[in-house]
N, C-alpha and C positions, 0 to 999 in steps of 0.2 A: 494299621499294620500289626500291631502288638496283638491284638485281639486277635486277626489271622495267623500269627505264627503261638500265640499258646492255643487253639487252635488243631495246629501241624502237631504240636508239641504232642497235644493229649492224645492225636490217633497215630504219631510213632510209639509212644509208650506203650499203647492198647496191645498194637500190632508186634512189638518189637520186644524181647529182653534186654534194653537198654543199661548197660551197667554203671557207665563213666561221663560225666560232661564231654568227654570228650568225644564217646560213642554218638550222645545226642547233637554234637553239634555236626559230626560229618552226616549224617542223619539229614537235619536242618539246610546242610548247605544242598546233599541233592538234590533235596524240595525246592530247592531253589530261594534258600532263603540265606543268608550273609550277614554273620552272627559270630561275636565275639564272648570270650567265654563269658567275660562281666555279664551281658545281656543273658547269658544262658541259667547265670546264678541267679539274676536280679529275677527271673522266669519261673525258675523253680520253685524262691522264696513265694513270689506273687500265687502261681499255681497249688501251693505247698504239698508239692510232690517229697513222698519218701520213698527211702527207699526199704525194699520188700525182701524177704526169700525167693530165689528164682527157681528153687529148687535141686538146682547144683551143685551145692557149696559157692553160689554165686549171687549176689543183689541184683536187682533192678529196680529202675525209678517206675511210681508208681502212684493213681491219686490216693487224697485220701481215703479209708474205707465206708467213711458215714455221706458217702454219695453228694460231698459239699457243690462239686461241678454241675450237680444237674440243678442244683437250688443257686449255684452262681448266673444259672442259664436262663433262670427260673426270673430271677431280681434282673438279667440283663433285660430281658423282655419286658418287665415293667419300667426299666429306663426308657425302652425306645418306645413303648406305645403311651408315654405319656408327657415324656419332654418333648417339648419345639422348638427351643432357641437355648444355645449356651454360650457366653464367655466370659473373659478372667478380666480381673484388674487388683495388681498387685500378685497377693496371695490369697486371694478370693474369686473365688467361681459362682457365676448366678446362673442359675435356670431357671426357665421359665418352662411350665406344664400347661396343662390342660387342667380348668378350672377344678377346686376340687383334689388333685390329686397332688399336687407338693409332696404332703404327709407321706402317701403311700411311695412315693419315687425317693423321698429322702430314707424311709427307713430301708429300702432299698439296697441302698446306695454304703447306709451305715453297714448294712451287715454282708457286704461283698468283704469287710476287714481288710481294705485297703491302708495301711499304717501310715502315708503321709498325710491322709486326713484328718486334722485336728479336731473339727466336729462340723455339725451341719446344722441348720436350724430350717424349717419348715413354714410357708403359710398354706395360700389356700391356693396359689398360683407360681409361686415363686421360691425358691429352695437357694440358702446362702451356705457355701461350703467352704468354710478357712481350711488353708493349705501350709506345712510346714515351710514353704520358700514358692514364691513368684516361678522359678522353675520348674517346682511342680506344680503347680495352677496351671502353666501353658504345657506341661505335657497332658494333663489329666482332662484338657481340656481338651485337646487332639483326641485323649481316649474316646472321650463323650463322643464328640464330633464322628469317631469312626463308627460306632455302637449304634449312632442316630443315622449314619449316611449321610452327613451334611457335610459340604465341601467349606 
């Protein structure tokens, strides 16, 4: 669900001169998505939208300019064509890849610059990711799960 509403996010901002959280959220909700401002801050931070000159004496939010989003798209694609199974226990998340490729899914994963993750360590199948708190392990682990398509 996160992944499809940043997402919504990045082609109203394309599309739209978004000024204010608050622009974005009535935005948000007619997409049909139901969204409180917390979520929309925690969104931006994750997305790290700024904001730009719109050229009116007005702002708008905006991606970064060093094209981070198509290299977040870029490591999301190596998440899902190489992981097979994910879950937590505790504040630890284990995946499991496709032989060979841990390495390549972990640094992955390192340089999406997700900040609840403490670190990650790599074999040749298997990828250990500590997490600031068991809560985020089980959301980040819904992340995973939506990125892979696994119910």
């Amino acid at each position: 669900m996160k992944n499809k509403r940043h997402s919504e996010i990045i082609k109203i901002i394309s599309s739209y001169n978004v000024e204010t959280q608050d622009d974005l959220i009535k935005r948000l909700n007619a997409s049909g998505y139901q969204v409180t401002q917390a979520t929309i801050s925690r969104d931006i931070r994750e997305l790290k939208l700024t904001k730009v000159p719109a050229g009116d004496n007005s702002y708008k939010y905006a991606l970064p300019s060093h094209d981070s989003h198509k290299y977040i798209s870029k490591y999301q694609y190596i998440v899902r064509e190489t992981i097979i199974a994910v879950d937590y226990a505790c504040n630890m998340i284990v995946l499991k890849t496709l032989a060979g490729m841990a390495q390549a899914a972990a640094a992955a994963i390192d340089a999406m610059g997700w900040n609840e993750i403490v670190g990650s360590i790599a074999g040749d199948d298997t990828i250990f990711v500590v997490m600031r708190s068991e809560e985020k392990a089980r959301e980040y682990t819904e992340n995973f799960r939506n990125i892979l398509n696994i119910d």
